[in-house]
Backbone atoms as SQL, in Angstrom:
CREATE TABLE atoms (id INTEGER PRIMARY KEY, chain TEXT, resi INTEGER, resn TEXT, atom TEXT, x REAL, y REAL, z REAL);
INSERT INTO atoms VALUES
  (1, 'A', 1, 'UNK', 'N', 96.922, 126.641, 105.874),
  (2, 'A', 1, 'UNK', 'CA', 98.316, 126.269, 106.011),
  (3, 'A', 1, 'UNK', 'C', 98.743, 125.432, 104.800),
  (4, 'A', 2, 'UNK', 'N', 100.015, 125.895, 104.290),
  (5, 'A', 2, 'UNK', 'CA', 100.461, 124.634, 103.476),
  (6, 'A', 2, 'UNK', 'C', 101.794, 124.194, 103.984),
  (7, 'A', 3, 'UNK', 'N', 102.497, 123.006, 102.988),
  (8, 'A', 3, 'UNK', 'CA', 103.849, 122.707, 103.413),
  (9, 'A', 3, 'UNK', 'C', 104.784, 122.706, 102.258),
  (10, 'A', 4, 'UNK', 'N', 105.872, 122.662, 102.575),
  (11, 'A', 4, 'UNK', 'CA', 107.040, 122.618, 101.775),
  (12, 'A', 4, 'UNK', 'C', 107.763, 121.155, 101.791),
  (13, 'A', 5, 'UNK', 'N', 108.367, 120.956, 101.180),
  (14, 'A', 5, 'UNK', 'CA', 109.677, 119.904, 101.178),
  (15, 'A', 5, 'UNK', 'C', 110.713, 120.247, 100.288),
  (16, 'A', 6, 'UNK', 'N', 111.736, 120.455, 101.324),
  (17, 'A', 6, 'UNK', 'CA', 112.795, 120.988, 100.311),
  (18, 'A', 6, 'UNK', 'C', 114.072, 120.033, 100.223),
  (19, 'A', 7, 'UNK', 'N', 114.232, 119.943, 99.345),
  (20, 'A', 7, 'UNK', 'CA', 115.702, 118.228, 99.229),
  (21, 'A', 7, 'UNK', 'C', 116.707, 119.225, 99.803),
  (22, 'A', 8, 'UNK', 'N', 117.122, 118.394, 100.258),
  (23, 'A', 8, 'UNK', 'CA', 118.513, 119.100, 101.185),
  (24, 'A', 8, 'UNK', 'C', 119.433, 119.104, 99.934),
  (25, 'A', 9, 'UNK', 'N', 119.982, 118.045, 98.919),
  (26, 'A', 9, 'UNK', 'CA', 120.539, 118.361, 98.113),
  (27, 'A', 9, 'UNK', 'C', 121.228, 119.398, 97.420),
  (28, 'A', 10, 'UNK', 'N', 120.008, 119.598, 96.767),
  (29, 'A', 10, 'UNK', 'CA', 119.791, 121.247, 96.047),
  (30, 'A', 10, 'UNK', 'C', 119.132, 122.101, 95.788),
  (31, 'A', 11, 'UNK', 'N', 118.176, 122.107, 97.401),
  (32, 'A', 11, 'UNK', 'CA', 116.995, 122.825, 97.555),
  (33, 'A', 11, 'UNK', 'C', 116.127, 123.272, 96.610),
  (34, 'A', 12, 'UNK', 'N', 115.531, 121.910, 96.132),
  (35, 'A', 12, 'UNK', 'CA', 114.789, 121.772, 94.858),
  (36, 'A', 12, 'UNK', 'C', 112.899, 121.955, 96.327),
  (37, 'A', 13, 'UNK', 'N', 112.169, 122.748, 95.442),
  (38, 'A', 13, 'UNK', 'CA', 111.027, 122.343, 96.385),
  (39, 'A', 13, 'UNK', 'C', 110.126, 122.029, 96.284),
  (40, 'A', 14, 'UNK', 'N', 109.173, 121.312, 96.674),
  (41, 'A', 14, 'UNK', 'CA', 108.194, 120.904, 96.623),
  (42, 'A', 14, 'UNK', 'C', 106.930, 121.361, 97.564),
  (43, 'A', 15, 'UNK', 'N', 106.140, 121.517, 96.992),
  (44, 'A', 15, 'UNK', 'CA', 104.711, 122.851, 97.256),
  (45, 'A', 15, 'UNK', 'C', 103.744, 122.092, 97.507),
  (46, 'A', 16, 'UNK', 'N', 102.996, 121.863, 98.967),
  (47, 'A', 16, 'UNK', 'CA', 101.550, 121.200, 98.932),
  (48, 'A', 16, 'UNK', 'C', 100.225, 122.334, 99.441),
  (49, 'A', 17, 'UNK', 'N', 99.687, 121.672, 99.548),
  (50, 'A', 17, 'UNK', 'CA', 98.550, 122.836, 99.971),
  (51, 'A', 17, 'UNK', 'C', 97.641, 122.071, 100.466),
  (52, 'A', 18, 'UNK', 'N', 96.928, 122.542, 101.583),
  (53, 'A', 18, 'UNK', 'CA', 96.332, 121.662, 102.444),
  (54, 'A', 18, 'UNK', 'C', 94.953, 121.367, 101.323),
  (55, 'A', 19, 'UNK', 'N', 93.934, 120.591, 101.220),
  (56, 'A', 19, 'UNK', 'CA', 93.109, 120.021, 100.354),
  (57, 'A', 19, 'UNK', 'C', 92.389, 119.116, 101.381),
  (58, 'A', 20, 'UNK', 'N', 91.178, 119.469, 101.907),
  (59, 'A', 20, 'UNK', 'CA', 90.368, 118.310, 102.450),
  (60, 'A', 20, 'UNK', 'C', 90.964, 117.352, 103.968),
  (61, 'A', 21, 'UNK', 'N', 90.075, 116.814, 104.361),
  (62, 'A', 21, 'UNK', 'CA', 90.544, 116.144, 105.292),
  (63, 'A', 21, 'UNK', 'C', 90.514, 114.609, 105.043),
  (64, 'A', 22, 'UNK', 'N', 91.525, 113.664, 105.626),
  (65, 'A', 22, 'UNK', 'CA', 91.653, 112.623, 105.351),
  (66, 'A', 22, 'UNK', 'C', 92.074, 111.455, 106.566),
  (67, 'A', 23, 'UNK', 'N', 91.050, 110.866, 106.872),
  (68, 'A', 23, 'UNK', 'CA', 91.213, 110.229, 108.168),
  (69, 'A', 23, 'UNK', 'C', 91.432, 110.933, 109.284),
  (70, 'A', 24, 'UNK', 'N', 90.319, 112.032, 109.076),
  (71, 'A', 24, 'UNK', 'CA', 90.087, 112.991, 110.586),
  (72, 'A', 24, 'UNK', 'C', 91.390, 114.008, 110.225),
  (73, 'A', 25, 'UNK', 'N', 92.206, 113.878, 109.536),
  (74, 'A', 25, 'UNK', 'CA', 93.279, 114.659, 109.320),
  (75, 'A', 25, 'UNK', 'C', 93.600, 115.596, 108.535),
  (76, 'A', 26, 'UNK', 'N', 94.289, 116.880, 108.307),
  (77, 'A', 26, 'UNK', 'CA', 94.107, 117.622, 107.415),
  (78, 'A', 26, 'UNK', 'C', 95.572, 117.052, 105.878),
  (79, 'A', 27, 'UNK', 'N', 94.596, 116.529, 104.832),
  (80, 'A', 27, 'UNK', 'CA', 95.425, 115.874, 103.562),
  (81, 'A', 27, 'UNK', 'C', 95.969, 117.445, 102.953),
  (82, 'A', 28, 'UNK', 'N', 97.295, 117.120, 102.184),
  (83, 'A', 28, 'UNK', 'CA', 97.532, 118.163, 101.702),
  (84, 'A', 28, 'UNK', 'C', 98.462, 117.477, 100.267),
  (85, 'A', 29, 'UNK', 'N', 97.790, 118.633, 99.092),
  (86, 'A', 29, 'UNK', 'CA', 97.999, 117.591, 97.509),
  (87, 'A', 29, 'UNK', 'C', 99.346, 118.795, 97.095),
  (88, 'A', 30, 'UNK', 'N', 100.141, 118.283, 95.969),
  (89, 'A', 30, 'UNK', 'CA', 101.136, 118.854, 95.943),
  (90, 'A', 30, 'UNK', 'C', 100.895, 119.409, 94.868),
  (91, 'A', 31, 'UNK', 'N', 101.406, 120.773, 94.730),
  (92, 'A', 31, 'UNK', 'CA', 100.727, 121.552, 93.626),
  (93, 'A', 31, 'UNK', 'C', 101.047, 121.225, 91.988),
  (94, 'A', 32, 'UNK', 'N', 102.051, 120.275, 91.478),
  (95, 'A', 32, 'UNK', 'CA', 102.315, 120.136, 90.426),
  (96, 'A', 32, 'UNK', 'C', 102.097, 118.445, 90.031),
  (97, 'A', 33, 'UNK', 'N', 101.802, 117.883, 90.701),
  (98, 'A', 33, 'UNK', 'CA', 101.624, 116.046, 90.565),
  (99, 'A', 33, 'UNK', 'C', 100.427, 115.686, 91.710),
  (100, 'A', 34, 'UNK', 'N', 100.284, 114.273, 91.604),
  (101, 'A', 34, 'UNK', 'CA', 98.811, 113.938, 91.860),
  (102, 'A', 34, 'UNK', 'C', 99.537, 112.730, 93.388),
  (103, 'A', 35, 'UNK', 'N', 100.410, 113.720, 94.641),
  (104, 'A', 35, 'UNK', 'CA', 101.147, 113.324, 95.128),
  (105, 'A', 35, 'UNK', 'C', 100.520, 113.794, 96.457),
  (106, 'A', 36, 'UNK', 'N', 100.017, 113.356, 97.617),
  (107, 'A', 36, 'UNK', 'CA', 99.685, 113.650, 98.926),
  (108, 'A', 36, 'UNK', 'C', 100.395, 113.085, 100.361),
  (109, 'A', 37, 'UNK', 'N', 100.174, 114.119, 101.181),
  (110, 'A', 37, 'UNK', 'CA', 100.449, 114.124, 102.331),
  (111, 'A', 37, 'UNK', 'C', 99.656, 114.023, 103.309),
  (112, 'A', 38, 'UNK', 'N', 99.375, 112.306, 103.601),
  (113, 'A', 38, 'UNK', 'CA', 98.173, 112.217, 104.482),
  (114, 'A', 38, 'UNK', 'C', 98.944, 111.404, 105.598),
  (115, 'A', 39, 'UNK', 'N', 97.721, 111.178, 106.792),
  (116, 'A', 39, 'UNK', 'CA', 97.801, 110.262, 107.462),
  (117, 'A', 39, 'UNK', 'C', 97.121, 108.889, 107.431),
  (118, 'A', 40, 'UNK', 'N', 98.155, 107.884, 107.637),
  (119, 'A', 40, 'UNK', 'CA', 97.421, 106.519, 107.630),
  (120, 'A', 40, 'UNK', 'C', 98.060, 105.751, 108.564),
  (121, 'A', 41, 'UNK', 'N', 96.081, 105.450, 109.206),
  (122, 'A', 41, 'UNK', 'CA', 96.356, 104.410, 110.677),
  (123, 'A', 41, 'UNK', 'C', 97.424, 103.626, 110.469),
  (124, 'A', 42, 'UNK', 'N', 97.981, 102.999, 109.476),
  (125, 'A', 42, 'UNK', 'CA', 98.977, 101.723, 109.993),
  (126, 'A', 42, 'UNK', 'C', 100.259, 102.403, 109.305),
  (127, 'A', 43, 'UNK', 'N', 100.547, 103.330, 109.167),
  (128, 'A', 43, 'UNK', 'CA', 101.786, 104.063, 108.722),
  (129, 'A', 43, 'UNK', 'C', 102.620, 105.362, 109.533),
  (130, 'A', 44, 'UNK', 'N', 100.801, 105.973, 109.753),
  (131, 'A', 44, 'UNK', 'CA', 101.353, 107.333, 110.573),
  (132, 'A', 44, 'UNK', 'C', 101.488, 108.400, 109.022),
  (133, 'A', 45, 'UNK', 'N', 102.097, 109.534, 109.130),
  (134, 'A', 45, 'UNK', 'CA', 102.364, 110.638, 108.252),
  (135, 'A', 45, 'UNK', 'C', 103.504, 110.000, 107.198),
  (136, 'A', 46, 'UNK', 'N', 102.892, 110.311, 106.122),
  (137, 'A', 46, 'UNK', 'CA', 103.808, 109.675, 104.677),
  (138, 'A', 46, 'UNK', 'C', 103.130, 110.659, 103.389),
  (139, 'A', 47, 'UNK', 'N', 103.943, 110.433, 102.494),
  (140, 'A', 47, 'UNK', 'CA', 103.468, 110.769, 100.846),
  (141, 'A', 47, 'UNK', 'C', 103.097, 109.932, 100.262),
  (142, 'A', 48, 'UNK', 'N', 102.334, 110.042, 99.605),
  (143, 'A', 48, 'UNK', 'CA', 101.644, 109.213, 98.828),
  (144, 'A', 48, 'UNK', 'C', 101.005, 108.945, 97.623),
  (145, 'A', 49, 'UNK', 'N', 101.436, 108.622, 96.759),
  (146, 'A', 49, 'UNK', 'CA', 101.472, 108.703, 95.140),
  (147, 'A', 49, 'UNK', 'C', 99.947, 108.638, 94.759),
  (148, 'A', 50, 'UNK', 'N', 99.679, 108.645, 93.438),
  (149, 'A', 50, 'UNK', 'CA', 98.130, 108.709, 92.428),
  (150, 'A', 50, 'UNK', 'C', 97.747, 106.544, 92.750),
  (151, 'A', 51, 'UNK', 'N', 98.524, 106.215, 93.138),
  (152, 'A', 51, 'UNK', 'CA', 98.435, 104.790, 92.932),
  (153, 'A', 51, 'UNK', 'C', 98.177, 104.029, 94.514),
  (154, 'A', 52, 'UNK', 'N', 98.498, 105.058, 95.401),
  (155, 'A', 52, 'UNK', 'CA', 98.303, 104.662, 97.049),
  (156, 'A', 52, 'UNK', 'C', 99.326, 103.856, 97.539),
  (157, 'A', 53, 'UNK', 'N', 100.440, 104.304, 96.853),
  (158, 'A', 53, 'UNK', 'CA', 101.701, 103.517, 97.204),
  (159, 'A', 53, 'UNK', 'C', 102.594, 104.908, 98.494),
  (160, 'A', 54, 'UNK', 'N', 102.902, 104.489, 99.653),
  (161, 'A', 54, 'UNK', 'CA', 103.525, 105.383, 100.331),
  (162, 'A', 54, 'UNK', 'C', 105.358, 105.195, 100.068),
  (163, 'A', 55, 'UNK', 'N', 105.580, 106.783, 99.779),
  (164, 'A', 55, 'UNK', 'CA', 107.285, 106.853, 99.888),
  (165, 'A', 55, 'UNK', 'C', 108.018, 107.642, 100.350),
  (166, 'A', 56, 'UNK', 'N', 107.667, 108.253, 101.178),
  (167, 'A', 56, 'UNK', 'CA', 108.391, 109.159, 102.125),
  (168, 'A', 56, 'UNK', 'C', 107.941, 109.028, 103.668),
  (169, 'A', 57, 'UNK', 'N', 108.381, 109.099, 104.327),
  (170, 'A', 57, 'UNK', 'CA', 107.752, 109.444, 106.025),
  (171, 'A', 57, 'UNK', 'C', 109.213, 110.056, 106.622),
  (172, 'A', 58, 'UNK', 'N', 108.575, 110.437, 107.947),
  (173, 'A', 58, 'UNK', 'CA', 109.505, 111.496, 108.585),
  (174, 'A', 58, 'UNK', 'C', 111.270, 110.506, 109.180),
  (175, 'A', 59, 'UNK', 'N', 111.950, 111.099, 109.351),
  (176, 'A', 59, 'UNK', 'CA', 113.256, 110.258, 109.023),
  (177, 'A', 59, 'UNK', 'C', 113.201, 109.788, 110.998),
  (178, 'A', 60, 'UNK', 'N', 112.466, 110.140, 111.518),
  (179, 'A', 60, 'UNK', 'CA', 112.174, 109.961, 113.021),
  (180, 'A', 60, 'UNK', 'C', 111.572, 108.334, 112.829),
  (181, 'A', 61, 'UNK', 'N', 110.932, 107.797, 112.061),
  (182, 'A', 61, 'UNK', 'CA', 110.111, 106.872, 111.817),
  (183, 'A', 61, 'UNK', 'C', 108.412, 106.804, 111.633),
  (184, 'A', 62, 'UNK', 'N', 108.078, 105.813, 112.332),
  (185, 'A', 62, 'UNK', 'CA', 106.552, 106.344, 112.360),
  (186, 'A', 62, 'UNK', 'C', 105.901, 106.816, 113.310),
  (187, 'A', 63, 'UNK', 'N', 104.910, 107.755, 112.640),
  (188, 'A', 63, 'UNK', 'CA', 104.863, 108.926, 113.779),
  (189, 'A', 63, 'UNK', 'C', 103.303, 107.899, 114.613),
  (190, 'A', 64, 'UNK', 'N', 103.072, 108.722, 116.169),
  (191, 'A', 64, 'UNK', 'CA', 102.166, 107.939, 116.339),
  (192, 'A', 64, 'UNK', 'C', 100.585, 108.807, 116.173),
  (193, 'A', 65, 'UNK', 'N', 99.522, 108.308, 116.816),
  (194, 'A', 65, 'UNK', 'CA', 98.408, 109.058, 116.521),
  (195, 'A', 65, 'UNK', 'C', 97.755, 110.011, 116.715),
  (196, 'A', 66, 'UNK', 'N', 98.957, 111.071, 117.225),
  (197, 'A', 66, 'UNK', 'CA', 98.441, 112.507, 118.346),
  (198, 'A', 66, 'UNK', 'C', 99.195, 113.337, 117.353),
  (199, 'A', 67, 'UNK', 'N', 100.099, 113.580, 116.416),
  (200, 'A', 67, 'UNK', 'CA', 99.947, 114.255, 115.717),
  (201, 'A', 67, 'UNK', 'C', 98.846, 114.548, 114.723),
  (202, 'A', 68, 'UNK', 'N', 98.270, 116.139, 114.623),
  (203, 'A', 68, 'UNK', 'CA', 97.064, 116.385, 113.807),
  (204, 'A', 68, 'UNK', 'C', 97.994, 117.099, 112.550),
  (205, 'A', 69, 'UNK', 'N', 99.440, 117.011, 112.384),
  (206, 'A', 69, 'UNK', 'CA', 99.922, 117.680, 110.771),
  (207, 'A', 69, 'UNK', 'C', 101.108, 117.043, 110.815),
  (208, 'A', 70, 'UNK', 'N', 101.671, 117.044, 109.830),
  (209, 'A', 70, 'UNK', 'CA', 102.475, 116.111, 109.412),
  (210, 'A', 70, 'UNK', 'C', 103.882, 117.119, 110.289),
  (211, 'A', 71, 'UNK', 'N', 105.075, 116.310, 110.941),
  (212, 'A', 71, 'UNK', 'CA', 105.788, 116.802, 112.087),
  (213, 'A', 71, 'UNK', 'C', 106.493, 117.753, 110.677),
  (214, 'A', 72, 'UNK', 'N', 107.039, 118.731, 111.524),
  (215, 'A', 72, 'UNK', 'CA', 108.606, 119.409, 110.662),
  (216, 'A', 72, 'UNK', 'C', 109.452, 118.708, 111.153),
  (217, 'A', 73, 'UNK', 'N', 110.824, 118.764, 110.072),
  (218, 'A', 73, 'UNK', 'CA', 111.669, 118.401, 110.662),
  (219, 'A', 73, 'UNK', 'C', 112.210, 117.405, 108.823),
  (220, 'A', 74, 'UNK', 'N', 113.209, 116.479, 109.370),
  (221, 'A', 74, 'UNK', 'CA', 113.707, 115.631, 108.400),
  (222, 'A', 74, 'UNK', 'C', 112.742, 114.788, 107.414),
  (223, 'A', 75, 'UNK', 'N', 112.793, 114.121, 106.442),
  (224, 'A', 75, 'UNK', 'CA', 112.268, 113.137, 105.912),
  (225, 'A', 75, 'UNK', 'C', 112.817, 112.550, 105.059),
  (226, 'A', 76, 'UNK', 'N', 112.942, 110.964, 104.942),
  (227, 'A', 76, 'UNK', 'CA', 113.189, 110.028, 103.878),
  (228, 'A', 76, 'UNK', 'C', 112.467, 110.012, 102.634),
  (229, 'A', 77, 'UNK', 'N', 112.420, 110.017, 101.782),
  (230, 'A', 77, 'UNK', 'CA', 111.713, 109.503, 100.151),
  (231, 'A', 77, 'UNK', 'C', 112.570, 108.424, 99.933),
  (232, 'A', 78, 'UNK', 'N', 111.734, 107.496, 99.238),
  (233, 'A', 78, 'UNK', 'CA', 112.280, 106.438, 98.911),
  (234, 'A', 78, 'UNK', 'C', 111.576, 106.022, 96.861),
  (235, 'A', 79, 'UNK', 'N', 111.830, 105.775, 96.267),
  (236, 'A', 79, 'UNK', 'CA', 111.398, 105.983, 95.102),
  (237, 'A', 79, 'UNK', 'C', 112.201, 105.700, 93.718),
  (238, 'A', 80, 'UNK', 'N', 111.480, 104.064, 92.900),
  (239, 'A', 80, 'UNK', 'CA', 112.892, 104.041, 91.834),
  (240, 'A', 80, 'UNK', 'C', 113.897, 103.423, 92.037),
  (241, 'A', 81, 'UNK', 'N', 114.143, 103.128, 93.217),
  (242, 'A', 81, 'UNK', 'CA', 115.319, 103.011, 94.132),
  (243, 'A', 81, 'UNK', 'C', 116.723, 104.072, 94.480),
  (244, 'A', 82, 'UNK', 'N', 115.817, 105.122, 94.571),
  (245, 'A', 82, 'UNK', 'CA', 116.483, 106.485, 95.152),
  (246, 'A', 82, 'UNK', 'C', 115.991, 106.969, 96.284),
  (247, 'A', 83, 'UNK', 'N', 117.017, 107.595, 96.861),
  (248, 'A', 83, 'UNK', 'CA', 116.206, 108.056, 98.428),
  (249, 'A', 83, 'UNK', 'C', 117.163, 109.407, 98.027),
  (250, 'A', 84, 'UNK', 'N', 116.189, 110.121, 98.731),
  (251, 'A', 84, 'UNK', 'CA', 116.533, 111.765, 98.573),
  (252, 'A', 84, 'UNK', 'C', 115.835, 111.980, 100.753),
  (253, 'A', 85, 'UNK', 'N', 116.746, 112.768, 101.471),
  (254, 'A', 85, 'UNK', 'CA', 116.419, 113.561, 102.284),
  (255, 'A', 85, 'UNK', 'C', 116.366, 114.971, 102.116),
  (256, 'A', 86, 'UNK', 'N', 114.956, 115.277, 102.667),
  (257, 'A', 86, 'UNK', 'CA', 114.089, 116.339, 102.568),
  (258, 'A', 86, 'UNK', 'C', 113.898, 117.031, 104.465),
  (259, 'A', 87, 'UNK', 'N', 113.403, 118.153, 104.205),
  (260, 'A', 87, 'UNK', 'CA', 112.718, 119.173, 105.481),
  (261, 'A', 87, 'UNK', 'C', 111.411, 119.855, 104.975),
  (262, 'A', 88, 'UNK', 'N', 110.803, 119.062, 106.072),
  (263, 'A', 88, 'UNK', 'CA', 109.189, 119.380, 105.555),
  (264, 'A', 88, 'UNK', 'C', 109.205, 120.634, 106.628),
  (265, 'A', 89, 'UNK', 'N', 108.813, 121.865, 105.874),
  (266, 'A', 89, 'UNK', 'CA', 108.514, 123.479, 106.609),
  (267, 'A', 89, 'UNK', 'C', 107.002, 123.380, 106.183),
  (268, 'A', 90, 'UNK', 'N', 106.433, 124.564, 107.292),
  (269, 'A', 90, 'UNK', 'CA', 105.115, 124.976, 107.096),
  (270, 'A', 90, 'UNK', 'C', 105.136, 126.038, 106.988),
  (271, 'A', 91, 'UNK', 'N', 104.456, 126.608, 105.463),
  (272, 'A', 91, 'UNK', 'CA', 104.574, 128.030, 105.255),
  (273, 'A', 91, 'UNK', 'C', 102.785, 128.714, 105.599),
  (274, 'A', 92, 'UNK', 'N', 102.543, 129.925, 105.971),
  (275, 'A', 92, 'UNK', 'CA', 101.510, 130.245, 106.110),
  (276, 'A', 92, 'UNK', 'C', 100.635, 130.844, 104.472),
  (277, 'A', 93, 'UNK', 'N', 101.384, 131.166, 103.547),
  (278, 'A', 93, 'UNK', 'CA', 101.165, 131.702, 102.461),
  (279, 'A', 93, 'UNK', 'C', 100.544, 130.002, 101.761),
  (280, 'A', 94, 'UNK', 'N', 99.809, 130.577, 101.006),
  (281, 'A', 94, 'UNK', 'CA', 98.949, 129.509, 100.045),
  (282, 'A', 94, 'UNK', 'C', 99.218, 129.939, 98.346),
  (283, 'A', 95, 'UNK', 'N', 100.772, 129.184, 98.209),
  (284, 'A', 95, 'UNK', 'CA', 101.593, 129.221, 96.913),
  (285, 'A', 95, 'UNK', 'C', 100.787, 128.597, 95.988),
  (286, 'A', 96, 'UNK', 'N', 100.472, 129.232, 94.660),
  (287, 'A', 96, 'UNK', 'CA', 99.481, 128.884, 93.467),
  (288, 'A', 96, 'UNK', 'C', 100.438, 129.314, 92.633);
């Protein structure tokens, strides 16, 4: 499985691909930057930069610990001091 994020904006998208597991969870790295989609105990589902700084999570808030993939649906980025809303889809194809 991988995922998408597409800015509602101007349906700019963004491509992950599932990669390893990470805190029992399946991590997924984004195909053009050193940018992941994991889970973390004191956050719940977020993105997460080369530096372990989190800036996105689902626009629901934080998710709790019974999700095993990151929810569909809305999401915040926060970044720079820009926020962009996004829709994280799950595509079955494994985009390279």
């Amino acid at each position: 499985m991988s995922i998408e994020f597409v800015r509602r904006m101007d349906g700019l998208i963004y491509r992950f691909r599932r990669d390893g597991l990470f805190n029992g969870r399946p991590s997924f790295k984004r195909l053009d930057l050193d940018l992941w989609c994991r889970w973390l105990p004191e956050r719940g589902w977020c993105t997460i930069d080369a530096h372990g700084t989190a800036n996105s999570w689902p626009l629901s808030g934080r998710t709790g610990g019974e999700e095993l993939s990151p929810p569909v649906g809305p999401w915040r980025s926060w970044k720079a001091g820009k926020s962009y809303l996004y829709d994280l889809r799950r595509t079955d194809a494994d985009p390279r």
